[in-house]
C-alpha positions in Angstrom: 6.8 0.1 17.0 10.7 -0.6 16.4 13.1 -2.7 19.2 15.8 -0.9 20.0 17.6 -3.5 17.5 15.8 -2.7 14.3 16.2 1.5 15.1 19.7 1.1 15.4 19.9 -0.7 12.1 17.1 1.3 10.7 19.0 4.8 11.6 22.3 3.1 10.3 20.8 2.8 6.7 19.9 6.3 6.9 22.2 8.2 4.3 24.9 10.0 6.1 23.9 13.9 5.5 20.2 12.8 7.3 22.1 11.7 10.3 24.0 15.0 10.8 20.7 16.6 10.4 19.0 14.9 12.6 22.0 14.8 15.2 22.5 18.9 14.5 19.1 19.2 15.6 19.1 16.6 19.2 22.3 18.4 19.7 20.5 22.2 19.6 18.0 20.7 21.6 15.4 21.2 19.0 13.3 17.8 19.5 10.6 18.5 16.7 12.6 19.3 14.2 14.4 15.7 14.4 11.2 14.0 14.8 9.8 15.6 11.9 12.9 15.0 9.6 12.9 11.4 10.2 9.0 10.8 9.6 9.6 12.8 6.4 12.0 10.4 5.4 11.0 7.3 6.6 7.2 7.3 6.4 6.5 6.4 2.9 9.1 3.8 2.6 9.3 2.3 5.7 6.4 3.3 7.8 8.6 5.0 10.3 5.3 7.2 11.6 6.1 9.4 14.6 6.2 6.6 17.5 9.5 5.4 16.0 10.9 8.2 15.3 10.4 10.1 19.1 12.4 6.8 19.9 14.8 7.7 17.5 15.7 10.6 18.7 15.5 9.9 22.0 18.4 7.3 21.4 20.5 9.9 19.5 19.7 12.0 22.7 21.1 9.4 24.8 23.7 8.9 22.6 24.7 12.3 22.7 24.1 12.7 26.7 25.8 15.9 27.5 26.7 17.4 24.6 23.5 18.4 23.9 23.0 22.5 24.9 19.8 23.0 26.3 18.5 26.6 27.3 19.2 27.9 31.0 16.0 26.9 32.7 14.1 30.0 34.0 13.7 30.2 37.6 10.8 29.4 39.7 11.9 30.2 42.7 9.9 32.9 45.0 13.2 35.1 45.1 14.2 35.0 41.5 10.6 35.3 40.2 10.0 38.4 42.5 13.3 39.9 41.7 11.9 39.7 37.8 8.5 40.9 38.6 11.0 44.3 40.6 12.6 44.7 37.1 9.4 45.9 35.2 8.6 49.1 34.8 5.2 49.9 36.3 3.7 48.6 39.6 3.1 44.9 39.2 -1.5 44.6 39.6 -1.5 40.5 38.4 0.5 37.4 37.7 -0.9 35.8 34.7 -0.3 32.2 33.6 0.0 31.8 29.2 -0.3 29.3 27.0 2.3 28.9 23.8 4.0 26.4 21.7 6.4 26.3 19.4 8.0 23.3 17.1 11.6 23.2 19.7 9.2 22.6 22.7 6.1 22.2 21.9 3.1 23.6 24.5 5.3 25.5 27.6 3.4 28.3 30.3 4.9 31.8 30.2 4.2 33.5 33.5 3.7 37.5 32.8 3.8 40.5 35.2 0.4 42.5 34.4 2.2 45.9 35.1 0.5 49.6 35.3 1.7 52.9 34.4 3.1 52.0 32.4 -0.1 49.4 31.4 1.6 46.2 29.5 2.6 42.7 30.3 6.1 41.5 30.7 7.2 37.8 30.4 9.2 36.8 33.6 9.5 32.8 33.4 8.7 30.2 31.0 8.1 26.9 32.0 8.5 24.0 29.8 8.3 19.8 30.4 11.2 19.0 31.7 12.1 22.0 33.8 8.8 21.9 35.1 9.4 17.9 36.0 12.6 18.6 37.6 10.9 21.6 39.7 8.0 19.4 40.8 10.2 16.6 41.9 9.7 12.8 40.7 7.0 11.6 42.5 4.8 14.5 42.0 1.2 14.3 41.4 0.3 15.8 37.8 -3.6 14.9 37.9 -3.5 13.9 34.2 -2.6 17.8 33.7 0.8 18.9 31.7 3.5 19.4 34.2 4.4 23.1 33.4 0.6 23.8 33.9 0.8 22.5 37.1 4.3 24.2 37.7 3.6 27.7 36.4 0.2 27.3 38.9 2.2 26.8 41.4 5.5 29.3 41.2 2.6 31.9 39.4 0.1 31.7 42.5 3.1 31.7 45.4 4.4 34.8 43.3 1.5 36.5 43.4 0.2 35.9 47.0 3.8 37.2 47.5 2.9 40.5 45.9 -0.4 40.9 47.0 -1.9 40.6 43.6 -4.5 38.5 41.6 -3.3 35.3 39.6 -4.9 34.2 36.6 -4.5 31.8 34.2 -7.1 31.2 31.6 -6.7 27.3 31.0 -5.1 25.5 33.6 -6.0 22.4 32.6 -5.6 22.3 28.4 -2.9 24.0 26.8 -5.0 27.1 24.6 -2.9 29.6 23.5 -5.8 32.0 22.5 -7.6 31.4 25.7 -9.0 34.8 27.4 -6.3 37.1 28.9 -5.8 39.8 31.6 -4.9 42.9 30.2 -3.5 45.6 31.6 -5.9 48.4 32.1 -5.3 52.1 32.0 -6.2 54.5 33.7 -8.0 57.7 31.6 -8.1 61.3 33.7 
């Protein structure tokens, strides 16, 4: 792994169109993207693998500090989430906890309102890393589990004792985006 010394002059070589990409990406907030930019570009020459280049763009974050626009987090408050979960259109029958991923934030937990009459699902809070750190607190206890697992357990299951309703969430403890689901079921005459 690069010092902080050899980055610096490492990302200072870097022509200057790769360091506006790479900034125009920390500075959208999209963290894959720049780490995947400067492994393309610095793997085969100098064996800048994806270690290096998370520290990369962690400096450039740094750098940046708060000019970076990040995404409103949602809330995970009891209030807010019921409030949501009173903005769907059918009767609210189960909280359910939901894997996905994409290349901005990697794995993050959607919680859903299982709704019927009408019968669908409705996405009322996603919880990624960091908000899911800051709503935990600093000294909180993760059990070797990702943080917005643990977070979404926690705001999903207060939300739904709060209804009345069932919680589920298929894989509490590995992020699986296909794992089982709750569906909403109808009801035939």
């Amino acid at each position: 792994m690069m010092g902080a010394t050899a980055r610096t002059e490492w990302w200072e070589r870097l022509p200057q169109g790769i360091r506006d990409q790479v900034d125009g990406y920390v500075l959208q907030d999209a963290l894959l993207p720049a780490i995947r930019l400067l492994v393309e570009v610095g793997f085969h020459q100098d064996g800048v693998g994806v270690g290096d280049a998370q520290c990369i763009v962690s400096d450039r974050y740094a750098h940046h500090g708060v000019r970076v626009v990040r995404s409103p987090d949602s809330p995970l408050d009891l209030e807010s989430l019921a409030c949501r979960a009173r903005g769907t259109a059918g009767r609210v029958v189960a909280v359910e906890a939901v894997w996905d991923g994409d290349t901005v934030h990697d794995w993050f937990v959607v919680l859903r309102a299982i709704t019927e009459e009408p019968a669908e699902d409705k996405g009322i809070a996603s919880v990624y890393w960091g908000m899911a750190e800051r709503y935990l607190g600093e000294d909180a206890d993760y059990d070797g589990r990702h943080p917005a697992a643990v977070a979404a357990e926690r705001a999903g299951g207060a939300l739904a004792a709060h209804l009345g309703v069932p919680f589920h969430f298929a894989s509490p403890d590995t992020p699986d985006d296909e794992a089982p689901r709750r569906r909403a079921q109808s009801r035939t005459p």
